[in-house]
N, C-alpha and C positions, 0 to 999 in steps of 0.2 A: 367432577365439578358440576354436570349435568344436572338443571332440577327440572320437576315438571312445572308449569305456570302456577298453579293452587300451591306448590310448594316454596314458591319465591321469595328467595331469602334477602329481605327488603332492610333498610335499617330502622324501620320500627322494631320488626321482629330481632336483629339484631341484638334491641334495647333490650330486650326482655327477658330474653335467654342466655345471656353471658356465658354459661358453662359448655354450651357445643361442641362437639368435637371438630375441630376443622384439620384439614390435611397439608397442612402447615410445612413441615417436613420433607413431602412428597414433592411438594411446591419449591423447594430449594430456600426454603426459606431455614436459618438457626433459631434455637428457643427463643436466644435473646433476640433477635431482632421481630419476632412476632411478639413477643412480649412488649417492644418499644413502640411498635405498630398498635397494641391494644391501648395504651398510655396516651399517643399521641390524639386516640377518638375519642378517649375514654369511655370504650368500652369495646368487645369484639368488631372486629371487622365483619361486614355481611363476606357471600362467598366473590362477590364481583371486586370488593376491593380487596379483598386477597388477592385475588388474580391479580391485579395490578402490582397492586406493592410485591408480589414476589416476582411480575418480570420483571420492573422498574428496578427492585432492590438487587437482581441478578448481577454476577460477575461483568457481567458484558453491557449490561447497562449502566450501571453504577460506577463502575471502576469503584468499586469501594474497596479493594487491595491495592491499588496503584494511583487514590489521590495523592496522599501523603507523598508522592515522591515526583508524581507528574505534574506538582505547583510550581517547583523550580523552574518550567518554561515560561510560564507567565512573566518570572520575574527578566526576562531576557528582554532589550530594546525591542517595541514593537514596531521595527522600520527596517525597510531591505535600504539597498544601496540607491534605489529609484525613487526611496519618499517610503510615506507612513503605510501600513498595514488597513485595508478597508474595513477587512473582519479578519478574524482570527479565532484564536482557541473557544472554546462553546456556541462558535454557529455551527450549521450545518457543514462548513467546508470554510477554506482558509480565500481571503479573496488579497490579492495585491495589485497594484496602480503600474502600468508599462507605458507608460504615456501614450499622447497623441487621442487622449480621451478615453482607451482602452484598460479595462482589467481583465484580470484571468482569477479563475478560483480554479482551486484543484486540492485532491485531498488521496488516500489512499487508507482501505480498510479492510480487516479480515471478512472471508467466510470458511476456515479454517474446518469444524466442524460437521457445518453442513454436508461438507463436499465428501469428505470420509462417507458419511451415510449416503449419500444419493448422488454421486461424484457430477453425472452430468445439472441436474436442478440445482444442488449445491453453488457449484464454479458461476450458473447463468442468473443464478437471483444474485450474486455478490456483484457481477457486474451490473447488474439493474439496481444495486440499492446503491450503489458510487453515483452511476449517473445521477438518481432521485436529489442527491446530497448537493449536487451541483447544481441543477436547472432551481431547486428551492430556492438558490440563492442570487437570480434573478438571471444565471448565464446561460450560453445554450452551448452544449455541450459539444467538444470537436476528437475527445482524441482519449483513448483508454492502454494502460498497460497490465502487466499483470503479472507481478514475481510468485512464482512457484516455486513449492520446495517437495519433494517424492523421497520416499526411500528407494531404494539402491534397486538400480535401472532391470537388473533379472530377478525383483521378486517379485513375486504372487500379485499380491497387493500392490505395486507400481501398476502392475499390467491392468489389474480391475481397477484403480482409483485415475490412472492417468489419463486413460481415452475419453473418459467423459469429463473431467475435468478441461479438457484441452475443447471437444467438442462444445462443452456448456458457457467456455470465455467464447468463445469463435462465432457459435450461433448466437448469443446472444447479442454479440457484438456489431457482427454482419449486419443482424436484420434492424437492428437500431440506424445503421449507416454511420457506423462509428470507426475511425481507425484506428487498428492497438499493432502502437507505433516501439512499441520496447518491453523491458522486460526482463525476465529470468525463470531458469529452468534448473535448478539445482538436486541433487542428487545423495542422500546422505540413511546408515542406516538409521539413526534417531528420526528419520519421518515414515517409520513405517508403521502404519496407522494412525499417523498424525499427520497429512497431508498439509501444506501450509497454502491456503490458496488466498494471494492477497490483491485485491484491484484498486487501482489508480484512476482518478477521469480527470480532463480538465476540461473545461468551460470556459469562454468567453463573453464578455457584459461591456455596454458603455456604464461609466462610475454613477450617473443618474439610475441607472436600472438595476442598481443595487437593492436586494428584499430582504429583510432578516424575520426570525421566526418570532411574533408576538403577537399575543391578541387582544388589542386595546378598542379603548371606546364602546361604552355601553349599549347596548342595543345591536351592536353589529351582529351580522349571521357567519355561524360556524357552517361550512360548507363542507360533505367529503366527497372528492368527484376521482374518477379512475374506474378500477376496476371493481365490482362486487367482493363483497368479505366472504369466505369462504373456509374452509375446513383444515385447507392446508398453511403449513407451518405455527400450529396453535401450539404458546410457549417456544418455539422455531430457535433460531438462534439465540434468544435471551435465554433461555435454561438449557437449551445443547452445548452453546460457550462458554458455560459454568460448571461443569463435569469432566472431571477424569475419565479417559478412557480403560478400561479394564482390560485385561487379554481376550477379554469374546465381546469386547466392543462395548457402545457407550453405556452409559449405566440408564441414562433415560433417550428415547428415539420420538421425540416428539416429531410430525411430519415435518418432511424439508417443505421449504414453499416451492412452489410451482409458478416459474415465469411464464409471461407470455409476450415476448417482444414488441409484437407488432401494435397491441395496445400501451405498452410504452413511449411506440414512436410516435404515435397518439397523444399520449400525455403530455410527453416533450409541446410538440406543434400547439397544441389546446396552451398549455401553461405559457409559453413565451405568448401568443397571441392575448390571454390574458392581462401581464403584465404591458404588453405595449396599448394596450385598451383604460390600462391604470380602474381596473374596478377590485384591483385587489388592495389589502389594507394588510394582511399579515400571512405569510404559509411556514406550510411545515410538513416532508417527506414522512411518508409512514414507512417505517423497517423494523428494527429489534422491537419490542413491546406492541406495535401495531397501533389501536385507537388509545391506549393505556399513557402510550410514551408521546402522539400528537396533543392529543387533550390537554393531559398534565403541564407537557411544556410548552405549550404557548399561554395558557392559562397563566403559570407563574412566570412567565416573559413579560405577561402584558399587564393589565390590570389586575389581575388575581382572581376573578371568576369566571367561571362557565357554565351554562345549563347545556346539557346535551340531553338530547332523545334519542336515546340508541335503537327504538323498536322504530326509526327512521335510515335507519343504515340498511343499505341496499345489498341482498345476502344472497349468495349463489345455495347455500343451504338452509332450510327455512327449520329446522330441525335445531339449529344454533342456539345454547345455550345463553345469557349474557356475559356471563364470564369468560366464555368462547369466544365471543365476538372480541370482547376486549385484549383478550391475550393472542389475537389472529394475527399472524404477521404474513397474511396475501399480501401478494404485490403487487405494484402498478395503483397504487394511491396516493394521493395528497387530500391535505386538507387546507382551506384558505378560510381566512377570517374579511367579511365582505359587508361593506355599509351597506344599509337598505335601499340605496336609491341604485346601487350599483347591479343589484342579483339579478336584473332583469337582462342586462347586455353579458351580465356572468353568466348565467344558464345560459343564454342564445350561443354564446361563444361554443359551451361547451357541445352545445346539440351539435354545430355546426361539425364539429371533428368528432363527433359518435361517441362522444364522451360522458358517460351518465354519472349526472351530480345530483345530489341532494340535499337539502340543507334539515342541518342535524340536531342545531341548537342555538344559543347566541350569549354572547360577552356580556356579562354583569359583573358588579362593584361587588360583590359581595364577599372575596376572597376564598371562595370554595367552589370547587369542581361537583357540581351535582349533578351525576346520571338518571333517570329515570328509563322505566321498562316497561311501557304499556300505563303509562301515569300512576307505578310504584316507585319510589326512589331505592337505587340501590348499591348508588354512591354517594357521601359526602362526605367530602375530605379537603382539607388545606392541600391544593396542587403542591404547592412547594414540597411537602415533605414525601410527596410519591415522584415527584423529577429531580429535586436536588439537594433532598435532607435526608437520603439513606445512610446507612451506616459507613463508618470510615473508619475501618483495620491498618493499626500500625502494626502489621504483622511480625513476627522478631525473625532476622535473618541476620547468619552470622556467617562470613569466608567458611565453603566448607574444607572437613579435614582433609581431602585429597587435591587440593589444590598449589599448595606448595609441593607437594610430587610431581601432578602435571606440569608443571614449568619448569622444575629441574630437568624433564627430560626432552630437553632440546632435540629438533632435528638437524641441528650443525655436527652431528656426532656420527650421521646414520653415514654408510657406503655410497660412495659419488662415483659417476662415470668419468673416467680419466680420458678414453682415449678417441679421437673422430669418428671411428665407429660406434660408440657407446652413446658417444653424446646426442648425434645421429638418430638413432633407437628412440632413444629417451625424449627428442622432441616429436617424433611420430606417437610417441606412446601417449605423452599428453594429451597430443593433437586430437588425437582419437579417444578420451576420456570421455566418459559420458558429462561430465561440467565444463568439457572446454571443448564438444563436438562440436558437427552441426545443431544446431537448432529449426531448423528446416522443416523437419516435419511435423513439428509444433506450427511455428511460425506463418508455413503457408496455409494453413487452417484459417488465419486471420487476414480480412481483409485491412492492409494498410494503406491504401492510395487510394480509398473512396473520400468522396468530397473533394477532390484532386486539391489538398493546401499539406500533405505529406510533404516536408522535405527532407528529413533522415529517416529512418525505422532500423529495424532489426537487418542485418548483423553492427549497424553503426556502435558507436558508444551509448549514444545518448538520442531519443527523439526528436524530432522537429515538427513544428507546425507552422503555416503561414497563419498570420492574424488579420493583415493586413491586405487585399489584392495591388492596391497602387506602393502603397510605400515599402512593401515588402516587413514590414513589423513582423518577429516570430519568437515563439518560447522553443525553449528546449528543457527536456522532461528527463532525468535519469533518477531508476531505483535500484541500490545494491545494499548487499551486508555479505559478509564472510563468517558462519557461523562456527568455525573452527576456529578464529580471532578471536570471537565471542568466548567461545568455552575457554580458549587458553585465557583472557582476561577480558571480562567484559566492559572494564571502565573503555580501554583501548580498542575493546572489538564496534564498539559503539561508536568511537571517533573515526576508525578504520572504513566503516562503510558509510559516515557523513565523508569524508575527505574523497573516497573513491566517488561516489555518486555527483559530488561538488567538481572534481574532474573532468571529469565526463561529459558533463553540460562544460565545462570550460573548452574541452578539445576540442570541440563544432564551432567553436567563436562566441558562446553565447554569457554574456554576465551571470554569475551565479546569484538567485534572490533569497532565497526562504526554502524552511524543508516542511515536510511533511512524514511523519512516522509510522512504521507498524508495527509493533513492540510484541514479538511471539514470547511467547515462555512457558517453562512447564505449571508443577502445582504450585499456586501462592504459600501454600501453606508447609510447602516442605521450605525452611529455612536457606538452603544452599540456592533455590529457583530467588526464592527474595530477595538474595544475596547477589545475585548477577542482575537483578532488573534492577535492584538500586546504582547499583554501580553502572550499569549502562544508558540508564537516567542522569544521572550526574556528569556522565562523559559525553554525552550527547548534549547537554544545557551548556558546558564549558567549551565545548570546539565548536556549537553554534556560536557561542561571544565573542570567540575568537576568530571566527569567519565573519561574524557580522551578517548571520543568516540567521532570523527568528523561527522559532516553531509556530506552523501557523495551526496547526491542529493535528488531527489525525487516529490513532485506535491501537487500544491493547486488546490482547488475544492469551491469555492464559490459560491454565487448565491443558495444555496440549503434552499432552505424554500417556503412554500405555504401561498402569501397573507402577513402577518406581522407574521407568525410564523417561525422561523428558527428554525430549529436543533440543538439540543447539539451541542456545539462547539466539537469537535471531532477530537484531534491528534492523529491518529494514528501513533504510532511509531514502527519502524520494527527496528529491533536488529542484527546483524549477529555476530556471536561468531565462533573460531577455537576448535577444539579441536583434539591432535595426534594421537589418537587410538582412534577411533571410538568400537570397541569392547568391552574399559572400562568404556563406557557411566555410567552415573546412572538413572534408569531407576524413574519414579515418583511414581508407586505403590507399594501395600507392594509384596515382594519376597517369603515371609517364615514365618511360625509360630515360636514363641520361641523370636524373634527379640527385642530389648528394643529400647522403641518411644521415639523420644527428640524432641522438639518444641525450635529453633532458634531463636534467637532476642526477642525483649521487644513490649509486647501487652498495648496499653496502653486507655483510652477511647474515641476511636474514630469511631464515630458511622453514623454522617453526611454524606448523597450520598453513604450511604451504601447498599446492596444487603437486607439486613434487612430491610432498613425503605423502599425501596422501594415497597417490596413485602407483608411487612406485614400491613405497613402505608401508602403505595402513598405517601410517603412522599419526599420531596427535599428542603433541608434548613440546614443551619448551614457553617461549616469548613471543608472542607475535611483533609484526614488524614495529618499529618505531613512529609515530607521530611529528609530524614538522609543520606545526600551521603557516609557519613565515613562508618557508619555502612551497607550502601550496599555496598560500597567497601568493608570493611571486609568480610562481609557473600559469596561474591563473590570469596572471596582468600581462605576463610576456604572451601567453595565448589569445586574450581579445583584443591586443594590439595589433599580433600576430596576423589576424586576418586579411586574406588578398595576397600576403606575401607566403605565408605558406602553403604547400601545397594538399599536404596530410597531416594529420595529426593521432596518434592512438593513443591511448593512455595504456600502462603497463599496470596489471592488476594480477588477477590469476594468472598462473601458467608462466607470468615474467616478462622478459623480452623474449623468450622463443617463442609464447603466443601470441604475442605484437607480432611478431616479423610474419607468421602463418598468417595470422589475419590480415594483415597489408596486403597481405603478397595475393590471398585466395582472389577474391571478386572480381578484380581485371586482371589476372592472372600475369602479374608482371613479377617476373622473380629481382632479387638484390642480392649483393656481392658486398659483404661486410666483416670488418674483421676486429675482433676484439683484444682489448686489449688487457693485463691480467688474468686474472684465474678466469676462465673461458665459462667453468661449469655456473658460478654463480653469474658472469654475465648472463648468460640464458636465464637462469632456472630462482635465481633470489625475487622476492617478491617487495623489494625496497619501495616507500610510498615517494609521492611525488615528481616519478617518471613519466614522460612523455617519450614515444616515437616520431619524429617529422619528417619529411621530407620537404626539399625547398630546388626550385630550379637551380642548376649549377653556377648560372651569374648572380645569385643572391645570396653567397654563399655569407658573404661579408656582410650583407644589412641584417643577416639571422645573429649572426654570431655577436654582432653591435647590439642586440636588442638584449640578445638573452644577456652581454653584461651589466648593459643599462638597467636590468631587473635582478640580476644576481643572481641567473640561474645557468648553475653547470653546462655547458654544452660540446659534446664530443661527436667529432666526424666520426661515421662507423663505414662508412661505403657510398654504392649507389646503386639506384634500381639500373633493373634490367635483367632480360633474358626469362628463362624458364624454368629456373630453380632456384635459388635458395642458399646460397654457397657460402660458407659461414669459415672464418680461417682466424690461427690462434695460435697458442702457446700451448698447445695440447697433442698427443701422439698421431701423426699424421700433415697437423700442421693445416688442414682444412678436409672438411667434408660438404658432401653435395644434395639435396635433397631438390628434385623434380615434383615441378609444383603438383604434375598431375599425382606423384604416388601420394603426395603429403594429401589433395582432397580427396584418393579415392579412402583413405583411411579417415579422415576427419570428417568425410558425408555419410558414411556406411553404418556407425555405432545406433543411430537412432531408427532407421526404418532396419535395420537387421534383428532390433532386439523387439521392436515392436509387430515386427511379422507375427 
């Protein structure tokens, strides 16, 4: 795409040469849609709008394989349980009202791809581009997670892709001063070479300092202030997150971008001092497309033109193309749209925090984005149809043929531990799985308790953050999916990891509000991938209605498969919940010996794409569990009533009630004495939704049991804490077995620094 200046492919010259060969193809671009691109100018495009339109029209910018099916969220009430939705679907991030004058925005998105090729840059520019998405939208940022998905913990490729991955959330996160308060570390062979790296931020705003992305009012100045444009990540994510990867890796390796924190944390401080100075009028993070994807969409946000002067962009390589420039996805940018009378206390701001800005261009009426290069023009184009007139594939996808097999073959058929000593085994064996280990030595990579407003993190269920210092205001942040639910049915595997993430923020005491998505999947174009993201689209739109949790935005990630293998379909869903006092949180493990254990909701047998059959059988085949929105709504109202009177709370997900009762019991090392009633094995080991763990002081025993029937939700004595193991008793040979807290963590702490030696 390189020209020399004498060679500048302007759209005069355009006019005149129609027939040139352009590298259309190369570019990720189909015949037809360069075809629609020469229609819409009529006439070729120069090479600079090429660049454009082929990142704009990318996979990953576009979603133009997954509008058609991602419009059903719009259609969902735009209002949590708190009041109306501030922003939502097509800002930069989802913003919602917690009262007391407070909102939060929070959103969650891939960098999938990058991270494969450059594992540590990959993982640290994803968390820099969440943040960017936030502070655009007027908040300043408090708290980051980051679900991860690896292939299978002894191979090759775990070993090279995970360290830096782990390293590239951690440092980048650190030096920002950010806490990454939750999360997931998943394990499976379908990520192997398909790492899934997905981050989470959220932010805090008063409702007046709400920004959205537009560039109105003629005459105003386009501003782009951060960090210099630069060489790295050109094409970056927009044409890496639209490729198949092959068996010898991606088909194109455009550079990862290269963060640099500590001029982010820069940015951050420059930007919010901006907005409280009010000399801004419109912004907009630069990430996928770079100046390509700013320009275009504030342009067609706001009034519909732009003049830019790109030989005004401030460039670490002076060597830089204009095409280059425009398809640069450096990081640590923004751009603001700035009335005239303002640029003078805008620049001063910006010097003040070493922040170099420069203004680019400025807002006109004229409904076209015009670049110029050295006062040749070598853009003009209608914005709209390079931000949100690319093409829209109703791709055809049909149930594929092996899918009434996989569900015939149940894991309620496979061999079960019958006897105290088997059962014994089998929760140690979990215990110590690589998806229901420690997480430890991910984990402490991340600072969680900077900023000191941490009130849950990791190994909790679900995040916490303080919002408030006097009134103790706080959100609670949980992301899951089960991506063995997914593959056995994705309508269900989709509602499976909204209902568990909806949980989770329920167990800590906090209201559940609104979600936020990250839709992995393999190729758009292989019919059976279609076939599960429409179906996981649709089951995700209907158990939001049903929860009365809107989508407030969020990000697809296609194309992730090596060769004809995709990946678990994989929705992860992010949950954001309120809760008023932060201080009367409930915490997940046990508090105190003496305490009497109650197990929440109805266990039933369901055993399919369970943490059982996988670990103990390799197994994947059958039903996954059942759906019961009622009965999650109930256990959600009996849990934020709940608060102050109970003392713990877990939610039962992986692994069952044996991994509740391990995780209770590990952190204050209080073992419980519990005895089950029925078939023992599926007590442990079923993975039935809408279970809780509690514990409650022994004189409360009676105001628990009054609540949970005033909501209608199951509740069975199981024991009480105490002691230093784990002592579990039943209708099984033996009659009970004993597990000592210490053997149960030296095998649950050991799987992850053993394997990563």
């Amino acid at each position: 795409m390189t020209e020399s200046r004498s060679a500048l492919d302007t759209v005069a010259v355009a006019s005149t040469d129609p027939e040139r060969e352009q590298p259309w193809a190369d570019l990720g671009l189909k015949e037809d849609e360069y075809a629609r691109i020469r229609e819409i100018l009529g006439r070729r495009p120069t090479s600079s709008e090429l660049a454009m339109y082929s990142v704009m029209w990318s996979e990953h910018c576009s979603y133009k394989s997954s509008k058609v099916h991602l419009r059903q969220f719009g259609e969902l009430k735009q209002e949590t349980p708190r009041g109306p939705m501030l922003a939502g679907i097509g800002e930069n991030a989802g913003v919602l009202d917690i009262g007391q004058g407070y909102a939060v925005s929070f959103k969650v998105e891939s960098h999938n791809h990058p991270s494969y090729v450059e594992p540590y840059q990959g993982a640290a520019t994803g968390i820099g581009g969440i943040v960017r998405d936030i502070i655009a939208m007027g908040a300043r940022p408090v708290a980051v997670m980051d679900p991860l998905r690896f292939g299978p913990l002894d191979a090759d490729d775990t070993h090279r892709v995970l360290p830096g991955i782990v390293a590239g959330v951690g440092g980048y996160g650190n030096c920002l001063g950010l806490p990454n308060i939750g999360g997931e570390a998943v394990f499976d062979e379908t990520y192997i070479g398909n790492p899934l790296v997905n981050a989470l931020a959220v932010g805090v705003l008063r409702h007046e300092d709400l920004h959205l992305a537009n560039a109105t009012g003629e005459g105003n100045l386009v501003v782009l202030y951060g960090a210099r444009t630069g060489g790295d990540g050109i094409g970056g994510v927009s044409v890496l997150a639209s490729e198949t990867f092959d068996a010898d890796g991606p088909a194109k390796r455009p550079a990862v971008q290269v963060g640099d924190p500590f001029m982010e944390k820069l940015l951050i401080e420059c930007t919010l001092e901006l907005y409280a100075a009010h000399v801004v009028a419109g912004i907009q993070d630069l990430g996928g497309a770079g100046l390509s994807c700013a320009t275009s969409e504030l342009a067609s946000a706001g009034d519909g033109g732009m003049h830019v002067h790109l030989d005004k962009v401030p460039l670490r390589d002076s060597t830089l193309s204009p095409e280059e420039i425009l398809m640069s996805e450096s990081q640590e940018r923004m751009m603001a749209v700035v009335e005239p009378k303002n640029i003078d206390a805008f620049l001063a701001i910006c010097a003040k925090w070493d922040v170099e800005a420069a203004v680019i261009g400025e807002v006109t009426e004229t409904g076209r984005l015009i670049i110029d290069w050295h006062g040749q023009t070598v853009v003009d184009v209608p914005p709209g149809t390079v931000a949100h007139e690319g093409p829209v594939y109703n791709r055809p996808f049909a149930r594929p043929d092996w899918q009434d097999a996989l569900q015939a073959d149940g894991a309620e058929k496979l061999e079960r531990p019958t006897t105290g000593a088997e059962l014994r085994e089998t929760v140690i064996k979990l215990a110590a799985s690589p998806n229901l280990c420690d997480k430890s030595w991910i984990t402490d990579q991340y600072d969680r308790y900077v900023r000191g407003n941490t009130v849950l993190s990791q190994p909790e269920d679900s995040g916490m953050i303080r919002i408030d210092d006097e009134t103790n205001l706080g959100v609670s942040v949980s992301t899951d999916c089960n991506g063995r639910f997914a593959k056995l049915d994705p309508f269900a595997g989709a509602q499976l990891a909204l209902v568990e993430s909806y949980r989770n923020v329920a167990t800590g005491g906090a209201q559940p509000l609104a979600v936020s998505d990250c839709l992995n999947f393999g190729s758009p174009e292989d019919p059976a991938v279609m076939w599960q993201f429409a179906q996981a689209c649709t089951g995700l739109k209907e158990g939001c209605q049903e929860l009365g949790t809107p989508v407030t935005g969020g990000n697809v990630s296609l194309y992730n498969q090596t060769g004809e293998v995709a990946i678990l379909p994989t929705p992860v869903v992010a949950v954001l919940g309120v809760i008023d006092d932060v201080t009367k949180r409930t915490p997940s493990s046990f508090q105190a010996e003496g305490q009497a254990v109650y197990l929440l909701g109805e266990t039933r047998e369901e055993l399919s794409g369970s943490e059982w059959a996988h670990v103990v059988h390799q197994h994947l085949g059958g039903l996954p569990p059942k759906v019961d929105f009622a009965a999650e709504k109930a256990l959600a109202a009996f849990l934020f009533e709940g608060v102050g009177l109970l003392a713990s709370a877990h939610d039962l997900s992986d692994g069952g009630l044996s991994q509740a009762l391990v995780e209770s019991s590990l952190k204050n090392s209080i073992g419980a004495t519990v005895t089950l009633e029925g078939d023992a094995f599926l007590g442990l080991f079923a993975e039935s939704t809408a279970r809780v763990l509690v514990t409650v002081a022994a004189d409360k025993t009676a105001e628990l049991e009054a609540l949970a029937a005033k909501h209608g939700v199951p509740a069975a004595a199981l024991g009480t804490t105490g002691g230093d193991s784990l002592i579990v008793g039943g209708s099984f040979e033996g009659g009970q077995f004993e597990l000592p807290i210490a053997e149960v963590r030296a095998a649950w702490s050991a799987t992850l620094p053993t394997a990563m030696a």
